[in-house]
VMD Tcl script that builds the backbone (N, CA, C; Angstrom):
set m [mol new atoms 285]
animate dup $m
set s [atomselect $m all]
$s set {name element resname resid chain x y z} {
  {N N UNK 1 A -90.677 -128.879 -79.634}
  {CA C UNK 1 A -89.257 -129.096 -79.397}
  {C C UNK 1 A -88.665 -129.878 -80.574}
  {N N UNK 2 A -87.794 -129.523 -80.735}
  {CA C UNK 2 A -86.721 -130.212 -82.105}
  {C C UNK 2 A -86.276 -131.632 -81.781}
  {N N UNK 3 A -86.713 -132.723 -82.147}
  {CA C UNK 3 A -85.878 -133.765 -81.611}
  {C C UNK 3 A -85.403 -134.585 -82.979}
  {N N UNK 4 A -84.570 -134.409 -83.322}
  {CA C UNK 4 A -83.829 -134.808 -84.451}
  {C C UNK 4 A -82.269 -135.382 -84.200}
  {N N UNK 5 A -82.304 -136.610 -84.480}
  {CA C UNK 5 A -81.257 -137.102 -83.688}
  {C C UNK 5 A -79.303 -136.415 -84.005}
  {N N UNK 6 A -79.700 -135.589 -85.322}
  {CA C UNK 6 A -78.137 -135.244 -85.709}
  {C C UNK 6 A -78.121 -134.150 -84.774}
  {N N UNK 7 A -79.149 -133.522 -84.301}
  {CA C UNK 7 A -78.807 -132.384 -83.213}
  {C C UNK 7 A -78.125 -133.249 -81.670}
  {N N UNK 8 A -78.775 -133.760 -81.497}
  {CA C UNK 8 A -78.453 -134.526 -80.485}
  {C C UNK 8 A -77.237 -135.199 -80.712}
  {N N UNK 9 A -76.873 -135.711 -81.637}
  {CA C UNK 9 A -75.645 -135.842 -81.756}
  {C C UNK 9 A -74.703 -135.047 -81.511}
  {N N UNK 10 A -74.689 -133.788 -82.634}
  {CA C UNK 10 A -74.034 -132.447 -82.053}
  {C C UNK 10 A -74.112 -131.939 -80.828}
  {N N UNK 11 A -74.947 -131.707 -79.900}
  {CA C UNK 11 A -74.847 -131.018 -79.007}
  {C C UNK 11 A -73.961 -132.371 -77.920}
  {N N UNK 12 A -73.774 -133.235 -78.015}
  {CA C UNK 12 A -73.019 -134.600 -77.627}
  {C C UNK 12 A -71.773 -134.220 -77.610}
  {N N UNK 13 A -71.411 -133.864 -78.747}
  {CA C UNK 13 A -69.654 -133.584 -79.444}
  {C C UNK 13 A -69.529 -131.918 -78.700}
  {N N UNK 14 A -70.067 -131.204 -78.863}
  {CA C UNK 14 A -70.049 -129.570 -78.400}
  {C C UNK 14 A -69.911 -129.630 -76.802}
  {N N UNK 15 A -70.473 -130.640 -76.072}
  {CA C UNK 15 A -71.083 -130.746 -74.554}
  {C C UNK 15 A -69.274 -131.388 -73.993}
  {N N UNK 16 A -68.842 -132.281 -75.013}
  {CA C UNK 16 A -67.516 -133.201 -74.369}
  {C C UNK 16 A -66.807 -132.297 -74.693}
  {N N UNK 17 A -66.592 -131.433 -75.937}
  {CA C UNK 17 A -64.929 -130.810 -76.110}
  {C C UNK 17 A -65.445 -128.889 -75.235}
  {N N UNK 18 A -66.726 -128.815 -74.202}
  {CA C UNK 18 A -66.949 -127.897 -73.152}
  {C C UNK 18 A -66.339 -127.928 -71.985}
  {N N UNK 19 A -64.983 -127.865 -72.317}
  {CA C UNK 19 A -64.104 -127.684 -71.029}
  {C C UNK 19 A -62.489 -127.194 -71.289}
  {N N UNK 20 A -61.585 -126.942 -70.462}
  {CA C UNK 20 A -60.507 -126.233 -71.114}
  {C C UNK 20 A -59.375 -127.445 -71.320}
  {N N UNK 21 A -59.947 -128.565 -70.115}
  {CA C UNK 21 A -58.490 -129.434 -70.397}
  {C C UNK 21 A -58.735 -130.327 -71.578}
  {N N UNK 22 A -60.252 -130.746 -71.919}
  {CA C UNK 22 A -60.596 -131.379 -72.989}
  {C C UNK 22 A -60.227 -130.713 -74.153}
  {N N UNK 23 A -60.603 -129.912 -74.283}
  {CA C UNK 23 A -60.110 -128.749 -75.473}
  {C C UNK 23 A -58.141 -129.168 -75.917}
  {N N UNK 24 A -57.962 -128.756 -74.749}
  {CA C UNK 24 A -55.910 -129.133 -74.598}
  {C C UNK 24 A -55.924 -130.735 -74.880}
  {N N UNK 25 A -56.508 -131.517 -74.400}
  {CA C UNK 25 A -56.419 -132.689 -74.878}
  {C C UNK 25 A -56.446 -132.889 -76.340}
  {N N UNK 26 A -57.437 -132.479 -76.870}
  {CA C UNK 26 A -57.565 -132.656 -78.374}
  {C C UNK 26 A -56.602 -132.011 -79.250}
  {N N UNK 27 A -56.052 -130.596 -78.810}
  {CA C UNK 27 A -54.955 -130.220 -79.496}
  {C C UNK 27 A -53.513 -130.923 -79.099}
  {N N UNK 28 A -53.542 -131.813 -77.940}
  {CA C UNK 28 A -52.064 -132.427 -78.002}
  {C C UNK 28 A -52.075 -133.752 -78.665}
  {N N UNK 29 A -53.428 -134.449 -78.757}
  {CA C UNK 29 A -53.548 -135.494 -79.566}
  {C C UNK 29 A -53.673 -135.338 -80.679}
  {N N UNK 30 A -53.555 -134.108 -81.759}
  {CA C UNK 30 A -53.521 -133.850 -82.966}
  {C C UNK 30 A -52.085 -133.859 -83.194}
  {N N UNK 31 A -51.291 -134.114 -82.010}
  {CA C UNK 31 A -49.953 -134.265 -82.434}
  {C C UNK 31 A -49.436 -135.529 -82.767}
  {N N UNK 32 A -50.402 -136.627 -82.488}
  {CA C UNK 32 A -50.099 -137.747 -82.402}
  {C C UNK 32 A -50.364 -138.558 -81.201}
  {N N UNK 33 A -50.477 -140.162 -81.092}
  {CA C UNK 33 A -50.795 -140.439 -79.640}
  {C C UNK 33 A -50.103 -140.285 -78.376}
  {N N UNK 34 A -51.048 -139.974 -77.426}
  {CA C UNK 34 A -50.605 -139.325 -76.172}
  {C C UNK 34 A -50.862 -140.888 -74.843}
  {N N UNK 35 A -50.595 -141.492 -73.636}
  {CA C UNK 35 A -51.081 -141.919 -72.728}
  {C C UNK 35 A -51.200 -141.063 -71.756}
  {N N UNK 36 A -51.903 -141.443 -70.999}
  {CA C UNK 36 A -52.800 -140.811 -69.811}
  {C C UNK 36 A -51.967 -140.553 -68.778}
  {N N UNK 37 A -50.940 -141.063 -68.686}
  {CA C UNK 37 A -49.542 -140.378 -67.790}
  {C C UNK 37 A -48.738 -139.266 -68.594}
  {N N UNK 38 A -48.945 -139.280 -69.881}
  {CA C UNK 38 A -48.414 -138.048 -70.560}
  {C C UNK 38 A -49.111 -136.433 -70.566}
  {N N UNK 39 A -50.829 -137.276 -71.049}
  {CA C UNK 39 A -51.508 -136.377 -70.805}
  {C C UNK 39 A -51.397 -135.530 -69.055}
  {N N UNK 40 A -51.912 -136.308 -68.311}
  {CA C UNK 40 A -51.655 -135.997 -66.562}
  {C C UNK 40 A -50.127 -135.091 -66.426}
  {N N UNK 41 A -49.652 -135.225 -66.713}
  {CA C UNK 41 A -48.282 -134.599 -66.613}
  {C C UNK 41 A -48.843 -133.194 -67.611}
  {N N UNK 42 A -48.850 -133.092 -68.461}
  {CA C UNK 42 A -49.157 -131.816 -69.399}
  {C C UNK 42 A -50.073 -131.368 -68.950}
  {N N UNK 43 A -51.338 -131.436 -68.268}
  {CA C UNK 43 A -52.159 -130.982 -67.575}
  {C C UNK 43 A -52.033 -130.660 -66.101}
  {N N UNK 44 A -51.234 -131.760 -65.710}
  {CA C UNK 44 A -51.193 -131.075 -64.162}
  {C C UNK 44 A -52.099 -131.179 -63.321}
  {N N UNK 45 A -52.813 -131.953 -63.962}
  {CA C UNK 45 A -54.094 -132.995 -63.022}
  {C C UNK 45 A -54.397 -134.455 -62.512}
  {N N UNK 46 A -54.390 -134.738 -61.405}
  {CA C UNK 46 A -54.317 -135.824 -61.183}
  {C C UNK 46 A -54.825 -137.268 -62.266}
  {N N UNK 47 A -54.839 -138.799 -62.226}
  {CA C UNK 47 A -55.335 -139.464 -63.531}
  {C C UNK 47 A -56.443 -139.343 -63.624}
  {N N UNK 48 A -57.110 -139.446 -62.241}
  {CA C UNK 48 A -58.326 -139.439 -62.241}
  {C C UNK 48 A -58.862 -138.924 -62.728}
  {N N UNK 49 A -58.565 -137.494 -62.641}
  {CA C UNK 49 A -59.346 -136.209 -63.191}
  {C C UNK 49 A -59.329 -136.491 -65.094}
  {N N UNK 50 A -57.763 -136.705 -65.538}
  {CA C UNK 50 A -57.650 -136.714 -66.947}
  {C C UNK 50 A -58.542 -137.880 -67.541}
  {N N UNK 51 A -58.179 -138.693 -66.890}
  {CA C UNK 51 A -59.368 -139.994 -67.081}
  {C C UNK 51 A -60.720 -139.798 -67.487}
  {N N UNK 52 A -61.498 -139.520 -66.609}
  {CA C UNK 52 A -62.638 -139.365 -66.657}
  {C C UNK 52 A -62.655 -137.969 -67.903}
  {N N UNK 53 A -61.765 -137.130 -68.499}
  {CA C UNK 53 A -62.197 -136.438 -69.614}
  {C C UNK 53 A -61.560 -137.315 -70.652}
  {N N UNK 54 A -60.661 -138.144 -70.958}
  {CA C UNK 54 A -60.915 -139.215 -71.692}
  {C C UNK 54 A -62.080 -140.173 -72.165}
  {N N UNK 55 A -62.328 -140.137 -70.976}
  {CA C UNK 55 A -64.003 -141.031 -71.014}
  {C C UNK 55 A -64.969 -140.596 -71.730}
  {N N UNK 56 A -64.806 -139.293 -71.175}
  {CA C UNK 56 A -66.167 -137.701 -72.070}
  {C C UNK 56 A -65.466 -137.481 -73.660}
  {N N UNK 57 A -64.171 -137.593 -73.863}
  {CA C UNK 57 A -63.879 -137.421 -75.368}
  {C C UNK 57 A -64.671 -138.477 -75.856}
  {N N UNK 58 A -63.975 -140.180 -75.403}
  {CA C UNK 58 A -63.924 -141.349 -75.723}
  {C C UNK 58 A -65.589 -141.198 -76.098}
  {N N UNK 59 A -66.246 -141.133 -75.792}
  {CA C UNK 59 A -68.163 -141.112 -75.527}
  {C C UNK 59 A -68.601 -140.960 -76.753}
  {N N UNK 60 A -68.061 -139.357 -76.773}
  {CA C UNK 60 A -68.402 -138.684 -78.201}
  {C C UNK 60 A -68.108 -138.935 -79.723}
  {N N UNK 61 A -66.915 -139.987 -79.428}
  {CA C UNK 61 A -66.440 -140.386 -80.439}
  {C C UNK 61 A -65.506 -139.584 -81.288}
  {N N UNK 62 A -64.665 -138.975 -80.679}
  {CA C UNK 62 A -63.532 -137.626 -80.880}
  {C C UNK 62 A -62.397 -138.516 -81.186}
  {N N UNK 63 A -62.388 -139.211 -79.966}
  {CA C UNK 63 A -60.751 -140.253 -79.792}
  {C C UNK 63 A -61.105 -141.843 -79.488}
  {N N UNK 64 A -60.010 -142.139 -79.890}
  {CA C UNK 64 A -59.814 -143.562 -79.171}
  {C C UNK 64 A -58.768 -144.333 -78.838}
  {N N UNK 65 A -58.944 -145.307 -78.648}
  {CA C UNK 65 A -57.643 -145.765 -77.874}
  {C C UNK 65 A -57.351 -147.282 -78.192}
  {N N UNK 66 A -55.930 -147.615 -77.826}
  {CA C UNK 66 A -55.023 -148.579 -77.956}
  {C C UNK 66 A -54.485 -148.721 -76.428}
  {N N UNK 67 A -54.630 -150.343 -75.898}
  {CA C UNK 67 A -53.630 -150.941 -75.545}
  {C C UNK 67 A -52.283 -151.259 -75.884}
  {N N UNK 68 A -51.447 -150.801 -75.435}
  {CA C UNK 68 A -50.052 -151.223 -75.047}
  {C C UNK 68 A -49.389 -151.777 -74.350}
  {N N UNK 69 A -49.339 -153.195 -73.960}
  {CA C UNK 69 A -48.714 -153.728 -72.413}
  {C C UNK 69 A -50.138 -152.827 -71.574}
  {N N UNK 70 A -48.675 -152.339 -70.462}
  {CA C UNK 70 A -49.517 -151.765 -69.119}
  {C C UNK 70 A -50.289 -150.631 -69.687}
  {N N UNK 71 A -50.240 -149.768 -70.642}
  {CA C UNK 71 A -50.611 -148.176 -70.857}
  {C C UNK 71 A -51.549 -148.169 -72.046}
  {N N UNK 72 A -52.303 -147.461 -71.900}
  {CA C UNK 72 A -53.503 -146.966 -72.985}
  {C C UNK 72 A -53.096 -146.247 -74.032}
  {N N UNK 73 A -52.613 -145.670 -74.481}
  {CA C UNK 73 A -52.598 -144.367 -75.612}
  {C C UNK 73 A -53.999 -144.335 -76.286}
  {N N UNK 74 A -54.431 -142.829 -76.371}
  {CA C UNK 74 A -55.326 -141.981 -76.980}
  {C C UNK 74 A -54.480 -141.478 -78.439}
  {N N UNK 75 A -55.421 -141.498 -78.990}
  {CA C UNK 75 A -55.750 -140.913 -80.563}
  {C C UNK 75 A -56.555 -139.770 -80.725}
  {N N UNK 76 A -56.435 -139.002 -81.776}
  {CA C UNK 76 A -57.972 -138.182 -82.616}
  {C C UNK 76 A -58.246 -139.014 -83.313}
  {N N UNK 77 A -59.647 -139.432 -83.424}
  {CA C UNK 77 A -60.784 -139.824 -84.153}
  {C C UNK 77 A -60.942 -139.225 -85.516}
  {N N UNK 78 A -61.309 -137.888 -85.123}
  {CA C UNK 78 A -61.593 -136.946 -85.991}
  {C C UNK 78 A -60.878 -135.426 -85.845}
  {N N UNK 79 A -60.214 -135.835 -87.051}
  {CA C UNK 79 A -59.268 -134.288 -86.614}
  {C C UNK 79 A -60.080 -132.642 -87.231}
  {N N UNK 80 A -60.923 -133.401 -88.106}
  {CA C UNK 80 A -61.738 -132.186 -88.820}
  {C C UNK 80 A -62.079 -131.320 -87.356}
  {N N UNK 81 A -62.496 -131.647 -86.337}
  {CA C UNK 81 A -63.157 -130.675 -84.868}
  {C C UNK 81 A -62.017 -129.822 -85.022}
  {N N UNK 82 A -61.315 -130.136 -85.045}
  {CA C UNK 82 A -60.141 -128.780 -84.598}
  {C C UNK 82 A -60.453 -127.416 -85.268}
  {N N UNK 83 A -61.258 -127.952 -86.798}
  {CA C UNK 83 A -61.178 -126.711 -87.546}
  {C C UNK 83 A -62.331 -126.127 -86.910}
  {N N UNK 84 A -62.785 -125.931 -85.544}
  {CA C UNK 84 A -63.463 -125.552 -85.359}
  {C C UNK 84 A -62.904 -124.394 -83.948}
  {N N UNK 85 A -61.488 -124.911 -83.497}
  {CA C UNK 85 A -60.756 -124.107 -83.426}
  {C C UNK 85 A -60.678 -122.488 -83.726}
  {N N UNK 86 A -60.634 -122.230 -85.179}
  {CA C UNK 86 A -60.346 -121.160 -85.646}
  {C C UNK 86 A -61.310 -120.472 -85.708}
  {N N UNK 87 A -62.637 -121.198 -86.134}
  {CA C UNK 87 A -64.294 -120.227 -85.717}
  {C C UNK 87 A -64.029 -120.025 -84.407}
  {N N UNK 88 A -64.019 -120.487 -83.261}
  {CA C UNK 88 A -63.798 -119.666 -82.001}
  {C C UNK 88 A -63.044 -118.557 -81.527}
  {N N UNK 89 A -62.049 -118.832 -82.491}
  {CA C UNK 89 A -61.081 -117.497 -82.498}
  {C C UNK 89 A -61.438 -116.575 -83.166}
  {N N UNK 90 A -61.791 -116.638 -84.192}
  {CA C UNK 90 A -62.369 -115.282 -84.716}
  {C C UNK 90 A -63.723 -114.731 -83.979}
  {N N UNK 91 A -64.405 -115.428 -83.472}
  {CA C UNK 91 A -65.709 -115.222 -82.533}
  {C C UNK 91 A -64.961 -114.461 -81.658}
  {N N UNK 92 A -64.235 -115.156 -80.978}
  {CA C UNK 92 A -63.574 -114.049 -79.697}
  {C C UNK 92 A -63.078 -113.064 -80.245}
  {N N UNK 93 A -62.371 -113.210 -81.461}
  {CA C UNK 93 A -61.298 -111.805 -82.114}
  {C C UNK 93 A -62.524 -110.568 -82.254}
  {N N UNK 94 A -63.491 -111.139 -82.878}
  {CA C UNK 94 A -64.326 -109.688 -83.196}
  {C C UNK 94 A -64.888 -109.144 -82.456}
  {N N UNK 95 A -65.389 -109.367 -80.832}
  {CA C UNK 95 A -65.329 -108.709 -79.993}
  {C C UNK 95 A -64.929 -107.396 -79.346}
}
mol reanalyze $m
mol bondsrecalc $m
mol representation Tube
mol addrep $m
C-alpha cells in the first residue's frame, strides 16, 4: 500500500471539495468573503448543514475565516483548486 503523506494529503482536499454545496461554496467564495448566513441563504440549507461543510472546507485548508462582531466570514485559502474546475469540465465534456 502507498503511504506517502502528500497522497494523503490530496485525497484530504479531493474528499472535502466531494460534494455539490462544497463545490458552490468555493466558487462563491472566489468572489470574495461570504458569512454563513449568506452562504445558508444561497444554498438553501439550513446553518447547520452549511456549517458543518465549512468545517470540511476549513479542515482541508481551502478556506478560512475571520471574526466580525457577531458573524464569521469565510475566505479562499487557495484559489489555485478552482483551476481544477475546468479539468472536470472537460472530463465530463468528452463523454
Amino acid at each position: 500500500m502507498i503511504n506517502e503523506p502528500r497522497y494523503t494529503e490530496m485525497v484530504a482536499v479531493l474528499k472535502a471539495m466531494a460534494h455539490s454545496s462544497r463545490l458552490f461554496i468555493l466558487d462563491k467564495l472566489q468572489e470574495g468573503e461570504h458569512c454563513v448566513c449568506e452562504l445558508t441563504e444561497l444554498i438553501g440549507a439550513d446553518i447547520s448543514t452549511v456549517s458543518k461543510h465549512l468545517s470540511i472546507l476549513r479542515d482541508a485548508g481551502l478556506i478560512g475565516s475571520t471574526k466580525k462582531q457577531n458573524q464569521v466570514f469565510y475566505r479562499l485559502l487557495c484559489p489555485c483548486v478552482l483551476d481544477f474546475y475546468s479539468c472536470m469540465i472537460k472530463i465530463k465534456g468528452d463523454n
